[in-house]
KEKE-3310 file (N, C-alpha, C; in steps of 0.2 Angstrom, whole numbers, plus 5000, padded with zeros to 4 digits):
npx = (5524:5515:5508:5493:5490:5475:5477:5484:5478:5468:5474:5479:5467:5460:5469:5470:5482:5494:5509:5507:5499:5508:5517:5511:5504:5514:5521:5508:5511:5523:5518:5514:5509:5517:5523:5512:5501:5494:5477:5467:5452:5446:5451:5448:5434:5435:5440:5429:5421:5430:5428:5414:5411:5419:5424:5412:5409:5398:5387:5387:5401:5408:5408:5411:5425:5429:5426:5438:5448:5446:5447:5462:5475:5486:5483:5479:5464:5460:5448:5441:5428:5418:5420:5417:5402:5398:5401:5391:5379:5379:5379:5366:5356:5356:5361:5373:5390:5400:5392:5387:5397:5402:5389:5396:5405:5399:5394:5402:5407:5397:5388:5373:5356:5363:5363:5353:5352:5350:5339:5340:5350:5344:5336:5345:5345:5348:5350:5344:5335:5333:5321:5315)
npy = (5487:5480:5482:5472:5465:5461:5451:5442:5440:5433:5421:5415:5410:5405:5394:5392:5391:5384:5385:5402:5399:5393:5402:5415:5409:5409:5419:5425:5417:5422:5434:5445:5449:5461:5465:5467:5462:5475:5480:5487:5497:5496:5485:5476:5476:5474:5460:5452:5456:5447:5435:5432:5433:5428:5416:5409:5411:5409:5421:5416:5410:5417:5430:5422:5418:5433:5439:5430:5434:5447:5443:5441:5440:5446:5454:5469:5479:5492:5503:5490:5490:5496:5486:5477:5476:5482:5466:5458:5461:5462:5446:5442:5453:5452:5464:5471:5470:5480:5490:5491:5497:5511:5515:5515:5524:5535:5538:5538:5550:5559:5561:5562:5560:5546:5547:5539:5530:5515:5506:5494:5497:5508:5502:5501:5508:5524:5529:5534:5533:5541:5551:5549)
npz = (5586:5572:5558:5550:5535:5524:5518:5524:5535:5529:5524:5535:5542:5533:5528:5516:5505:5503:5506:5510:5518:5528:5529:5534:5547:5553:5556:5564:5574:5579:5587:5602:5617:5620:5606:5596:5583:5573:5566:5557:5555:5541:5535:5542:5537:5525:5526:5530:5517:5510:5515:5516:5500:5491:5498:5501:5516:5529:5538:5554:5552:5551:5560:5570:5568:5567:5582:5586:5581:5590:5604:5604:5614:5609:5596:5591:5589:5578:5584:5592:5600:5592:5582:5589:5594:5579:5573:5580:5579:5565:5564:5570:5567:5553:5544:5534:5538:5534:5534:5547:5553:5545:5553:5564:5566:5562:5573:5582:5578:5579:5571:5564:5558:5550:5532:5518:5500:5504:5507:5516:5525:5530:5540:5550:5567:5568:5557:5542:5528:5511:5504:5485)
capx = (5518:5516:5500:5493:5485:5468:5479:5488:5474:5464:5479:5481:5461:5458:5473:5469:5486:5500:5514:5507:5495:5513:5521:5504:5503:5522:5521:5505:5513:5528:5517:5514:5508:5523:5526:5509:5500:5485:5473:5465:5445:5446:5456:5439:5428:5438:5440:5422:5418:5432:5426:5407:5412:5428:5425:5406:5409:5391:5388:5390:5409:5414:5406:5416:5432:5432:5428:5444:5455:5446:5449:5467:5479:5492:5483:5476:5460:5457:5441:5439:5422:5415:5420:5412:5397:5398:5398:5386:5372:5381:5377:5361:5353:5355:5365:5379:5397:5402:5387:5387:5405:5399:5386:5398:5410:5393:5390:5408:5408:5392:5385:5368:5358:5366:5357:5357:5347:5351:5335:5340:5353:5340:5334:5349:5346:5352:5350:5337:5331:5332:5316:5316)
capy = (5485:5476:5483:5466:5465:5457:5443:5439:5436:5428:5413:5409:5408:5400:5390:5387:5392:5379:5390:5407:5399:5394:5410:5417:5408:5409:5430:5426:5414:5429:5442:5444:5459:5467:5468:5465:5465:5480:5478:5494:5495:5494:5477:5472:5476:5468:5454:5452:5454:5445:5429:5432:5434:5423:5410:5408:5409:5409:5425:5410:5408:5427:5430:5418:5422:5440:5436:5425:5442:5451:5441:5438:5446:5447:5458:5478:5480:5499:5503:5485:5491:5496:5480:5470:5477:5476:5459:5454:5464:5459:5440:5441:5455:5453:5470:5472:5473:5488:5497:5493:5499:5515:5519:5517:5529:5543:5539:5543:5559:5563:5567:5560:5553:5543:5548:5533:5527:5511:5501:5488:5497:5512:5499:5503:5514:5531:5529:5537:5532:5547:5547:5549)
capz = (5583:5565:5555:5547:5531:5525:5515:5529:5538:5522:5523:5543:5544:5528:5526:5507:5501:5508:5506:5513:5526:5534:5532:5540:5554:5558:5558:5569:5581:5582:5589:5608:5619:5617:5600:5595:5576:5573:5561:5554:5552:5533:5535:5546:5534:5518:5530:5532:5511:5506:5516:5513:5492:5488:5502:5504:5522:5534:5545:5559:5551:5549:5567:5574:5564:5572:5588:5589:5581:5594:5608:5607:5617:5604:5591:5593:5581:5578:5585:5593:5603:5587:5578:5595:5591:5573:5573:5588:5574:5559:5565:5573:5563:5543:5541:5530:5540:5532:5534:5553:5552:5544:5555:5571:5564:5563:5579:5585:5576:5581:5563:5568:5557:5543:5526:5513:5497:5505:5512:5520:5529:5533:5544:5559:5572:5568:5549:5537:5521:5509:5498:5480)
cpx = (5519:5508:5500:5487:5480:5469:5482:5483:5470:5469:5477:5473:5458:5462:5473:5477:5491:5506:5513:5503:5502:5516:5516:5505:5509:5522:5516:5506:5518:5524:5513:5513:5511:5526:5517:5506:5494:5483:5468:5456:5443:5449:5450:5435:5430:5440:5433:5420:5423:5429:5420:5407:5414:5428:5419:5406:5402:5393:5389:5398:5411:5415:5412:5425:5436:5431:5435:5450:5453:5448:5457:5472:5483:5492:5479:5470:5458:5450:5437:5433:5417:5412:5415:5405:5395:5396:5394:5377:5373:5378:5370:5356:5352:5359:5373:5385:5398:5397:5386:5391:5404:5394:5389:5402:5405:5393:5398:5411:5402:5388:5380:5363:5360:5360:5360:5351:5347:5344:5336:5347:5350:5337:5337:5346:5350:5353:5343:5337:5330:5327:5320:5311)
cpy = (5485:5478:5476:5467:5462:5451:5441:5436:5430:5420:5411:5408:5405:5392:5388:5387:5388:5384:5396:5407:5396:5398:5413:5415:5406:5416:5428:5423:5420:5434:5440:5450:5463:5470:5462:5466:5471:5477:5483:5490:5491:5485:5475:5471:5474:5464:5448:5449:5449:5435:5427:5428:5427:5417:5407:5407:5411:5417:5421:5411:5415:5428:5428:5419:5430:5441:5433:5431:5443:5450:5440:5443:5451:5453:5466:5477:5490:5496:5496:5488:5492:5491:5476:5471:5479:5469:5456:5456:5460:5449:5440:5446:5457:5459:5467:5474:5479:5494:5497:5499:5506:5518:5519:5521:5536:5543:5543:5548:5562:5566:5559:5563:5551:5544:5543:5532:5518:5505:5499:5493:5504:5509:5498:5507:5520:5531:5531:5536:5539:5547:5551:5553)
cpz = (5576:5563:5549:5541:5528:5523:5520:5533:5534:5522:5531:5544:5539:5527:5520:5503:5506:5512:5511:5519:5532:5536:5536:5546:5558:5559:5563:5575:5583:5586:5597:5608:5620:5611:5595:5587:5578:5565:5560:5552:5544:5535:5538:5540:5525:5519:5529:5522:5508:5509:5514:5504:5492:5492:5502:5511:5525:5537:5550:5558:5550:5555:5571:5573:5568:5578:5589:5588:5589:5601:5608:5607:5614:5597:5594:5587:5584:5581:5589:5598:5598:5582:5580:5593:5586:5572:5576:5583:5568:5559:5567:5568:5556:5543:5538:5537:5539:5533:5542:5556:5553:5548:5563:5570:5564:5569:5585:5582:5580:5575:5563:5565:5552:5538:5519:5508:5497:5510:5517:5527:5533:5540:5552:5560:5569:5561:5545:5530:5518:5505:5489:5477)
residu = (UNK:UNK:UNK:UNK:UNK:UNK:UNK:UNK:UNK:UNK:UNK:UNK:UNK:UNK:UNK:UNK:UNK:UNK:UNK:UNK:UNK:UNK:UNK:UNK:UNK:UNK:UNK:UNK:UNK:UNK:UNK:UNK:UNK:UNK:UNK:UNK:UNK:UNK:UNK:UNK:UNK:UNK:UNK:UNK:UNK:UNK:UNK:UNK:UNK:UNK:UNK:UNK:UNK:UNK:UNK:UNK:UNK:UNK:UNK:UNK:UNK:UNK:UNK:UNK:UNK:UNK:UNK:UNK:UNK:UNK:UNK:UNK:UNK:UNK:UNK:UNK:UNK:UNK:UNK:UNK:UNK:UNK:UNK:UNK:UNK:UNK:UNK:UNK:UNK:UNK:UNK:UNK:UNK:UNK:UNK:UNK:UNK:UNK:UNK:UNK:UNK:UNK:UNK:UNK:UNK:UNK:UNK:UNK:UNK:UNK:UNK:UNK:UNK:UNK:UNK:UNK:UNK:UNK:UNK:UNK:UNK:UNK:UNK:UNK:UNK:UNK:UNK:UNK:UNK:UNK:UNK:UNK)
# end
C-alpha cells in the first residue's frame, strides 16, 4: 500500500497541469487491490477545500469526485464510512466538509456533543452552539 497525497490527486482529477496530470494518472493506473493507494482523512478533507477554493468546484463536482475515490476498488480511504456519509450531507445539506468530518470522529470517540461557536455547523446532529 502507497499513501497518496492531496496534490496527487489535485492533478489526475483536475488535469490542469500537463506534465503532473500524466505522472498522476500513471501512479493511479499502477495501483490495483493488491498493492493499493490509501488516502488519510486529512487528504479528504484538503481534497474537498482545495477544489471548493482554488478550483471553484460546485458541491455537485466534489460530491461526485469523491464518490469515484470511494468507489474504486484500487484505493483504501481511512475511515471510508465516515467519508460516505460525509459527502452524501456535505452535498445535500450545505455543511462544511470538514466540520462533518469532525463531527464523525466525536461520534467514533463518543465525546458527545460537539461544542462550537460555529452556527452554521451547530446545525448537525450531535453538535451544540456555545452561547456567548
Amino acid at each position: 500500500m502507497i499513501a497518496i497525497d492531496t496534490n496527487v490527486l489535485v492533478r489526475f482529477l483536475t488535469q490542469d497541469d500537463a506534465a503532473q496530470a500524466k505522472a498522476a494518472s500513471a501512479f493511479m493506473a499502477g495501483l490495483n487491490v493488491s498493492n493499493p493507494g490509501f488516502i488519510c482523512r486529512e487528504v479528504m478533507v484538503e481534497l474537498v477545500w482545495v477544489l471548493e477554493r482554488a478550483y471553484g468546484c460546485s458541491r455537485s463536482e466534489v460530491a461526485s469526485a469523491l464518490e469515484g475515490l470511494l468507489c474504486a476498488s484500487e484505493l483504501e480511504i481511512e475511515v471510508a464510512d465516515d467519508v460516505g456519509t460525509a459527502v452524501f450531507q456535505y452535498r445535500d445539506g450545505g455543511f462544511g466538509f470538514a466540520d462533518l468530518m469532525i463531527v464523525a470522529a466525536m461520534r467514533r470517540a463518543d465525546a458527545i456533543p460537539l461544542a462550537t461557536f460555529d452556527r452554521k455547523a451547530a446545525q448537525i446532529h450531535g453538535v451544540e452552539l456555545l452561547k456567548v
